[in-house]
C-alpha positions in Angstrom: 91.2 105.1 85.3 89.6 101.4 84.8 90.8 98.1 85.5 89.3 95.0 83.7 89.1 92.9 87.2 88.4 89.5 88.9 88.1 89.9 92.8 89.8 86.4 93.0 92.5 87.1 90.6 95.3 87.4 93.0 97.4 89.6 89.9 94.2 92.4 90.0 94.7 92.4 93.9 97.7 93.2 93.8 96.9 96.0 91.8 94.5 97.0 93.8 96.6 97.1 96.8 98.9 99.1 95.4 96.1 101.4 94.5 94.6 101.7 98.6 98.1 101.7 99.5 98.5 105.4 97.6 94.8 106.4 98.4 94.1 106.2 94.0 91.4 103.4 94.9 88.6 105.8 94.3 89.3 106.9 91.2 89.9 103.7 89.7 86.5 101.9 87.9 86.5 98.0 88.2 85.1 96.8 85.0 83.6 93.0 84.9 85.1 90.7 83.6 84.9 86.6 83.3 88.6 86.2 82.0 89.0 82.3 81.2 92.2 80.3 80.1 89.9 78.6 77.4 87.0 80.6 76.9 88.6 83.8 76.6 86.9 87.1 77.7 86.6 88.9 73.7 85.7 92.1 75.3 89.3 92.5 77.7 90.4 90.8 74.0 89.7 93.7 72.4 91.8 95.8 74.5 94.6 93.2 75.5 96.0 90.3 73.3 96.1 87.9 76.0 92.4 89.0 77.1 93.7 88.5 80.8 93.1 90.1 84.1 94.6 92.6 85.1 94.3 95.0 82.1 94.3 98.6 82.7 93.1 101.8 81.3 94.8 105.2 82.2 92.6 108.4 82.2 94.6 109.7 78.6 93.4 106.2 77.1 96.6 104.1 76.8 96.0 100.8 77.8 98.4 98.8 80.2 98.9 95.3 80.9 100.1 93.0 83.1 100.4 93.4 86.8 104.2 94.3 87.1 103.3 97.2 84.7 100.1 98.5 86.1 101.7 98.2 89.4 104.6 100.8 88.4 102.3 103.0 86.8 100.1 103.7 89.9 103.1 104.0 92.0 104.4 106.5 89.8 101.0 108.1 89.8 101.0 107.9 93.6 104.1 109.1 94.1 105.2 106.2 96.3 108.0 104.3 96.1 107.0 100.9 96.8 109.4 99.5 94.2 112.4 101.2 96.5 115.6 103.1 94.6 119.4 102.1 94.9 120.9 99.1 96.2 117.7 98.1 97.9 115.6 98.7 94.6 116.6 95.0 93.1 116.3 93.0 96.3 112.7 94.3 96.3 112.3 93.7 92.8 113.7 89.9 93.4 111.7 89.7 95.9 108.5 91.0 94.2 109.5 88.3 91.3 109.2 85.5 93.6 106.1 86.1 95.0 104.7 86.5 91.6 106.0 83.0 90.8 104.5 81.8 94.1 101.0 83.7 92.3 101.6 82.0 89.3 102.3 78.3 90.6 99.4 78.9 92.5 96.8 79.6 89.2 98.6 77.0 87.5 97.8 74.2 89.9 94.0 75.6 90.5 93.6 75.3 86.7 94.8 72.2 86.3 92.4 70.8 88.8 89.6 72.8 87.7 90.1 73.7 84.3 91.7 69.9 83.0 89.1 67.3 82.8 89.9 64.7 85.6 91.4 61.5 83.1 93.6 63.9 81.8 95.0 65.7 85.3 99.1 65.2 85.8 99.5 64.7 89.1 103.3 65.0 88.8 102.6 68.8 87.3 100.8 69.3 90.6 102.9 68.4 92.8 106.0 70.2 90.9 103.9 73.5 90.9 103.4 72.5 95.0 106.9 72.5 95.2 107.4 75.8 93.5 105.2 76.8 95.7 106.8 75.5 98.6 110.3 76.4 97.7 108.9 80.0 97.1 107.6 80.1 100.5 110.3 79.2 102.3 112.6 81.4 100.4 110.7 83.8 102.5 110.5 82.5 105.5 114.0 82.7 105.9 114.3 86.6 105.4 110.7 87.0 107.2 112.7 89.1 109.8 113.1 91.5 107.0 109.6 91.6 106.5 108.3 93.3 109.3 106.9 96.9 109.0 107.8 96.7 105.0 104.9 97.8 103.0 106.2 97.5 99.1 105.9 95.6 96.1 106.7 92.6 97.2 105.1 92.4 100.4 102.1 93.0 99.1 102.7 90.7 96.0 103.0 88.6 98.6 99.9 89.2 100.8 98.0 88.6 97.5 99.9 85.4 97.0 99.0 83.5 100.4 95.2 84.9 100.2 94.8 83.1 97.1 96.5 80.1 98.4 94.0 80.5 101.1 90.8 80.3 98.9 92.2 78.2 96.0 94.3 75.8 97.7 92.3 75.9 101.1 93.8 72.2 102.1 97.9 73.3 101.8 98.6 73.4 105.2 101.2 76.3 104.9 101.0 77.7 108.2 102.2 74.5 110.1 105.6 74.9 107.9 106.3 78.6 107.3 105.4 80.0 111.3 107.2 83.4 110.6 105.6 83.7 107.3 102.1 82.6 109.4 102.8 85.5 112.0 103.8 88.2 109.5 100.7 87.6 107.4 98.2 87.9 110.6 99.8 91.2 110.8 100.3 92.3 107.7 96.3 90.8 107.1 95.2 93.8 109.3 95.9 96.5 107.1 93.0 98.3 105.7 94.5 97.6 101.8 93.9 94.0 103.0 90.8 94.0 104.3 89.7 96.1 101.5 90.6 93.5 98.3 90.1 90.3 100.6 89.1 87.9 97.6 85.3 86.4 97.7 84.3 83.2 96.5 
């Protein structure tokens, strides 16, 4: 197996965790990659029409892309069952879905401050992607009792989302409003998945 990767792509961690979670790490190849918004990568382009991060090669060649679907597939591979079954299935998969927005606001306001020359910046686009972010956060710091001891999709879509906010967005203060979410992800920060993909600059 490969993976086109970006150790600060917080979409590839997430992979990756999943892939440490259910010990298929090791036989996964991390391919460079300098995956860009404007100056798109044309080698991941060849393989993937949106030439983003993560894309994914299994060992029988097929090639899978995005996150949500590379995700599944190692699971499956792993035999784990970090996406849950029954009833509890779709809370995890809501809750997987909002930390991927929480991801995605995230990249969108990084890009706009580093991507969008600064004449041109929207500072009201900011700060309505800081409230997604904000919103999303909370949303989870209101069920952060539920959190503790989970290890599942989106727990650890979530770990990858407040890392990158960590790096990207170093100045949000998010720890001073969301104190469960603060505790639960000193916690959750010592597992070895976490230690393993912490992103670099």
């Amino acid at each position: 197996m490969k993976i086109f990767y970006s150790a600060l792509s917080p979409f590839a961690r997430k992979c990756m965790l999943v892939a440490e979670e259910l010990n298929l790490s090791d036989k996964i190849e991390k391919l460079a990659s300098a995956a860009n918004p404007v100056n798109r990568d044309q080698n991941i382009l060849k393989h993937n029409p949106l030439a983003q991060v993560p894309t994914f090669f299994t060992d029988d060649g097929e090639v899978l892309f995005d996150s949500k679907v590379i995700c599944e597939y190692l699971n499956e591979q792993g035999g784990g069952n970090l996406f849950g079954s029954g009833p509890q299935r779709w809370k995890i998969l809501t809750e997987h879905a909002a930390a991927d927005g929480v991801m995605a606001a995230a990249i969108l306001v990084r890009y706009e401050k580093l991507m969008r020359p600064a004449e041109l910046q929207w500072s009201e686009w900011t700060a309505g992607q800081m409230d997604k972010i904000n919103t999303g956060l909370q949303y989870f710091e209101d069920r952060v009792d539920t959190l503790a001891e989970r290890v599942d999709i989106a727990t650890l879509t979530l770990g990858a989302a407040l890392g990158y906010i960590d790096v990207r967005i170093a100045d949000y203060d998010w720890r001073s409003n969301f104190p469960g979410l603060r505790d639960w992800f000193a916690l959750f920060s010592e597992r070895d998945s976490m230690k393993k993909t912490v992103p670099k600059l």
